[in-house]
C-alpha positions, 0 to 999 in steps of 0.5 A, spaced: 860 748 225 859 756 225 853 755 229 858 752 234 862 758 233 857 763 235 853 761 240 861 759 243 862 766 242 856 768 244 857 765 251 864 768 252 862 775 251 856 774 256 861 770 261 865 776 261 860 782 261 858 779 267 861 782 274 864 777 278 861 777 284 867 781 290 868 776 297 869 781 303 873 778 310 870 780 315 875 777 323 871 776 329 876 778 334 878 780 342 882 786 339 881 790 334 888 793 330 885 800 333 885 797 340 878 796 341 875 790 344 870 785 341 870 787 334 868 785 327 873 788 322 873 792 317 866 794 321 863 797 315 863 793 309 859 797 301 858 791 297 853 790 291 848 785 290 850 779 289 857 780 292 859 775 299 861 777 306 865 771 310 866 772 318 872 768 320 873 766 327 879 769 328 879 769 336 874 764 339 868 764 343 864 769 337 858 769 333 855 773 326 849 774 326 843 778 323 841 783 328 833 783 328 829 789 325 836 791 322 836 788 315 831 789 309 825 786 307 826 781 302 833 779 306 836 772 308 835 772 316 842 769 318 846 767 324 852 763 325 853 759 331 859 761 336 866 759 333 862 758 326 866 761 319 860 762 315 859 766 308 853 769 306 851 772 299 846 778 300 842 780 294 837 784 297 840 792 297 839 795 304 843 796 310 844 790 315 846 790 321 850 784 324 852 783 331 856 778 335 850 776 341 855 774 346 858 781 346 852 785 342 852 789 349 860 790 349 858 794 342 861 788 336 857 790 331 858 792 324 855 794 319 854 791 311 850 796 305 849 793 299 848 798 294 847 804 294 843 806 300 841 811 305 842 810 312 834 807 313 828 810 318 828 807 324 835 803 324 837 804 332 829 804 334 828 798 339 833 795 344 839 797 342 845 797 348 849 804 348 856 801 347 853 798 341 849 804 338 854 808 338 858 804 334 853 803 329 851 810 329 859 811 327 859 806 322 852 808 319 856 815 318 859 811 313 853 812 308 852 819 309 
């Protein structure tokens, strides 16, 4: 019975000294609450290891997904298809670019930091569209 009782005690601090893990929303949409079109909002998300991100399809003909070379190393390449609510969980920290490929070239992109973290070398090398640079290098502002 004491046994029972301390290892029962035992498991309730280990339970609540755990974070529970945060679940960011993120819409996919035509028209974002500023007036910019094609967008995920919020476009910047700070999360922490372990935490999740939803995108839900609030207007149809959109898409979430990893863009490539613009995530960690280590990190779970994801990509949901058109009008797909997917969460992922992200437990590598670093900064990890996701696009909507559709209208990657309208600038829908956004941009999730897990952890503490600076905007990473090299982030916009590559093939990036000028609509969606600028919105990156707008979002990765955030980090600085």
């Amino acid at each position: 019975m004491i046994r029972t009782l301390l290892t029962s005690a035992a498991l309730t601090v280990i339970l609540a000294g755990a974070p529970a893990a945060e679940t960011f929303e993120v819409q996919m949409l035509n028209q974002g609450s500023d007036g910019e079109r094609m967008v995920f909002e919020p476009a910047f998300v700070q999360a922490q290891p372990g935490d999740i991100v939803k995108f839900i399809v609030t207007d149809r003909g959109h898409n979430a997904e990893l863009n490539d070379g613009m995530f960690p190393d280590g990190a779970e390449q994801f990509t949901g298809r058109i009008n797909e609510e997917i969460e992922v969980t992200l437990e590598t920290e670093g900064v990890y670019g996701v696009i909507c490929k559709p209208h990657f070239s309208m600038g829908m992109v956004m941009i999730i930091a897990v952890g503490e973290v600076a905007p990473p070398d090299g982030f916009l090398e590559g093939r990036v569209p000028r609509n969606a640079k600028a919105r990156f290098e707008q979002q990765l502002s955030n980090l600085q």
